[in-house]
matplotlib code that plots the C-alpha trace (Angstrom):
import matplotlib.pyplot as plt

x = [-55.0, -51.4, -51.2, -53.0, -50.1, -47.4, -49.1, -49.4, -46.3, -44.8, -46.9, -45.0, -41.7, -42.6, -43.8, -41.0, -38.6, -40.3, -40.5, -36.6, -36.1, -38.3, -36.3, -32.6, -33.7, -34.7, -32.0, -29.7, -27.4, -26.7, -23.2, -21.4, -19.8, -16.1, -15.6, -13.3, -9.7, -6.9, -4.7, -3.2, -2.5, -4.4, -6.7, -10.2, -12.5, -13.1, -12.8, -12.5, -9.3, -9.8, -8.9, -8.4, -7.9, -5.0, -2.2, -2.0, -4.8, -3.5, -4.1, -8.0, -9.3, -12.6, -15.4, -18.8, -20.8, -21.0, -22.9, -26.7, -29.6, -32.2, -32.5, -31.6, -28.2, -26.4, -26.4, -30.0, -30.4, -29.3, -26.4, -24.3, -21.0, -18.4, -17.1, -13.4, -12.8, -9.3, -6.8, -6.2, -3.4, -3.4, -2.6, -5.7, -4.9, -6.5, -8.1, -8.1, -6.5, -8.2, -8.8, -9.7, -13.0, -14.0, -13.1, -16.4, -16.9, -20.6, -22.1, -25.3, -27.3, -28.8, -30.5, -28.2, -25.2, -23.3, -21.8, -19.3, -17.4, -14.6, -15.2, -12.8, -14.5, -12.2, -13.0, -12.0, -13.9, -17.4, -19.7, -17.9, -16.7, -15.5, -15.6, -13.9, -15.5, -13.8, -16.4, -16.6, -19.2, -17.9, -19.5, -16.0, -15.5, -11.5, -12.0, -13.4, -11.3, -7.7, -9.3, -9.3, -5.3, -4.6, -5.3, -2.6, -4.7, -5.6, -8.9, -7.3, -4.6, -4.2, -3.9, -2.8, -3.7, -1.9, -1.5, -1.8, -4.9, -4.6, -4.0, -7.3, -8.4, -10.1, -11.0, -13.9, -14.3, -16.9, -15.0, -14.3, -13.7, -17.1, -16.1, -18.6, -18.4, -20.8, -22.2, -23.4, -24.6, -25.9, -23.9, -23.5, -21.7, -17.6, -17.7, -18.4, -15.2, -12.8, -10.3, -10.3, -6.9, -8.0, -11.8, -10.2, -8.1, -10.9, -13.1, -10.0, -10.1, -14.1, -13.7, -11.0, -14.1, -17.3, -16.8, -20.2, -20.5, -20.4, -19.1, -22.4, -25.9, -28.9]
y = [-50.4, -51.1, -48.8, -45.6, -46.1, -46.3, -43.2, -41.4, -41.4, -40.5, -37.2, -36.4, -37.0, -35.0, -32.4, -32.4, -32.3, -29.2, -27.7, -27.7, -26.6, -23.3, -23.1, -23.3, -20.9, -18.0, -18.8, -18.6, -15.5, -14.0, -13.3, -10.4, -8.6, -7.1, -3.8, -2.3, -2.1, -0.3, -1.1, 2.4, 2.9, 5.9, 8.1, 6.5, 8.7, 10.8, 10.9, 14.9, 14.5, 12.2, 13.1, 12.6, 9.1, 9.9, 10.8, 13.3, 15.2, 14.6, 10.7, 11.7, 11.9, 13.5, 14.2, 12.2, 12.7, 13.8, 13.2, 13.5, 13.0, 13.8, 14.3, 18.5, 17.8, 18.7, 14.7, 14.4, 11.1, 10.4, 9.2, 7.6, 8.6, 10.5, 9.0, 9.1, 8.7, 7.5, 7.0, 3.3, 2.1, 4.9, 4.6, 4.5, 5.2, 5.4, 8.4, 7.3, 5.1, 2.0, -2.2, -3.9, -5.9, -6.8, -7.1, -8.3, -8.5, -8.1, -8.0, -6.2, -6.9, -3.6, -2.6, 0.0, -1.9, -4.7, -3.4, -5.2, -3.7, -4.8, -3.2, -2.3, -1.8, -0.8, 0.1, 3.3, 2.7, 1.4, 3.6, 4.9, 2.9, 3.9, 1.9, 1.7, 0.5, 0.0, 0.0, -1.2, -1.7, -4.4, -8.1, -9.3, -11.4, -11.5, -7.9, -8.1, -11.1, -8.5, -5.7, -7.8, -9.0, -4.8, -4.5, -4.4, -5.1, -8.2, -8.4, -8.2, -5.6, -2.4, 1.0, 4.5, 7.7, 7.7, 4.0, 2.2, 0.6, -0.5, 0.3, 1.0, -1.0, 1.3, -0.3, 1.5, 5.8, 5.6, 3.4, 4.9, 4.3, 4.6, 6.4, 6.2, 6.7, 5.4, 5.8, 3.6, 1.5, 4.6, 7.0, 11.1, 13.5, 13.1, 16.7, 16.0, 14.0, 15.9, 18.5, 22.2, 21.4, 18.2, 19.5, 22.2, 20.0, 18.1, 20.9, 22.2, 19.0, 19.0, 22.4, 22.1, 19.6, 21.2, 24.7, 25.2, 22.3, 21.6, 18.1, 17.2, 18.2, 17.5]
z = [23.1, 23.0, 19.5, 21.1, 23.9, 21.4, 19.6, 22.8, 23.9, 20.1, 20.3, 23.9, 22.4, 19.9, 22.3, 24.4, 21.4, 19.8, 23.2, 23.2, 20.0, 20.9, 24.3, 22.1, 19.5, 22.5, 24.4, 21.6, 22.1, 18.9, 17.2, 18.2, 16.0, 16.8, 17.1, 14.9, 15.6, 13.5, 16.2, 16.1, 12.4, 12.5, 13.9, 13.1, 15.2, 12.4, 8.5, 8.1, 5.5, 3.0, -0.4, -4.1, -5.9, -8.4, -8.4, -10.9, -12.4, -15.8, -15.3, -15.4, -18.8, -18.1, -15.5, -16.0, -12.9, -9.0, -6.2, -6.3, -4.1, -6.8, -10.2, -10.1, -11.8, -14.2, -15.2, -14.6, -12.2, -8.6, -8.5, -5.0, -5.6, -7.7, -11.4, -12.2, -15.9, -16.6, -19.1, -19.3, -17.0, -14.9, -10.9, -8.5, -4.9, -1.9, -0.4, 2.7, 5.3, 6.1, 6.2, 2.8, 3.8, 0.8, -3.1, -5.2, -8.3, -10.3, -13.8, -14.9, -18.4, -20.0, -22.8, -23.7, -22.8, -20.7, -17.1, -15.1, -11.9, -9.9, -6.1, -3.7, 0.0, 2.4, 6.1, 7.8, 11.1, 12.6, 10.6, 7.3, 4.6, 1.3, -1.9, -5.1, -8.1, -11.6, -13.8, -17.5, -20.7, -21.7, -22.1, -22.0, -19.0, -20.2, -20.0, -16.1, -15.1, -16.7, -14.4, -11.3, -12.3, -11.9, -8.2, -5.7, -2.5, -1.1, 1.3, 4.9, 3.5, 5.6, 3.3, 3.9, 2.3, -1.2, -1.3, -5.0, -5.0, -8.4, -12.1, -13.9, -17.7, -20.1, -23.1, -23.7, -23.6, -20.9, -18.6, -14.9, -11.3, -9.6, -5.9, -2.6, 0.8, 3.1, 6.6, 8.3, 4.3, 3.2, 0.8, 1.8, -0.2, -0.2, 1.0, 4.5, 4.5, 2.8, 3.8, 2.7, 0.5, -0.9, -1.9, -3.4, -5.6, -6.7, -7.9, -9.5, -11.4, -12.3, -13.1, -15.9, -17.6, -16.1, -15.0, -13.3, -12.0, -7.8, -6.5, -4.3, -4.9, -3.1]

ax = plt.figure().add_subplot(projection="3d")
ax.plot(x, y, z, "-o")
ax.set_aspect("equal")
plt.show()
């Protein structure tokens, strides 16, 4: 008699125990995230200027592939952003102004061949962000961990337009800087945040390689 008691009154503890958990989990108010704040460095309410990442065309060594949404291309696969191909040690800069949130580095295994990137993801405001990939075919890590020694930003550094992101590593021919913008996560077309004078400059650029080719195609 004295054991069903003892059992009894474990299964209301246990009750009353699971009861609060339950109660603490719904009542839990979940994290807020900060809004963003460039604290005046710029005007963040729209990204309608943003422009190239060298600074001079002559530091580009050729032009691999734009922006797609589908495979009607001249490269023939979708493809999120636009590929820089630079001569080795050659300036990268910012196109835009904005907060470095985040540097990460990755490594892929392919048939065809080994991929690593170093990414640069800097912040313009709540919904756009634009990231800088230096991407290699190398399996290397010397080759990744040298790459990562060339930047000049720091996550929590501020940058403007024209600032030196870094100095881009080429040991390889198909090497290149792998440029997206995104809004809110999901890529669009660089077009729809670039000036009149800076897209021109660009397509002067992809021109002088591919001289039918547009910068963006759906």
């Amino acid at each position: 008699m004295q054991l069903k008691k003892i059992s009894n009154l474990i299964f209301i503890v246990a009750i009353i125990f699971m009861a609060v958990i339950i109660y603490m989990g719904m009542n839990q108010q979940p994290e807020v995230e900060e809004p963003f704040d460039n604290e005046g460095r710029y005007d963040s309410t729209i990204l309608n200027n943003m422009g190239v990442i060298y600074n001079d065309s002559l530091d580009i060594a050729h032009w691999n592939n734009g922006y797609s949404e589908s495979t009607n291309c001249p490269w023939g696969v979708t493809h999120s952003g636009l590929d820089y191909i630079f001569y080795n040690n050659s300036i990268v800069i910012a196109a835009a102004p904005g907060l470095v949130e985040e540097i990460y580095m990755g490594w892929q295994i392919l048939p065809y061949n080994n991929i690593y990137w170093v990414s640069v993801q800097i912040k313009f405001n709540e919904s756009m962000t634009i990231t800088y990939g230096f991407e290699g075919n190398s399996a290397d890590a010397g080759v990744w961990s040298q790459q990562e020694a060339m930047l000049d930003v720091e996550i929590g550094d501020w940058v403007t337009k024209g600032d030196q992101i870094g100095r881009f590593l080429r040991p390889t021919e198909y090497d290149h800087v792998h440029f997206s913008i995104y809004r809110y996560n999901q890529a669009i077309c660089p077009r729809l945040a670039m000036g009149e004078d800076d897209y021109n400059e660009i397509m002067s650029l992809i021109h002088t390689f591919q001289p039918t080719w547009e910068l963006c195609y759906p």
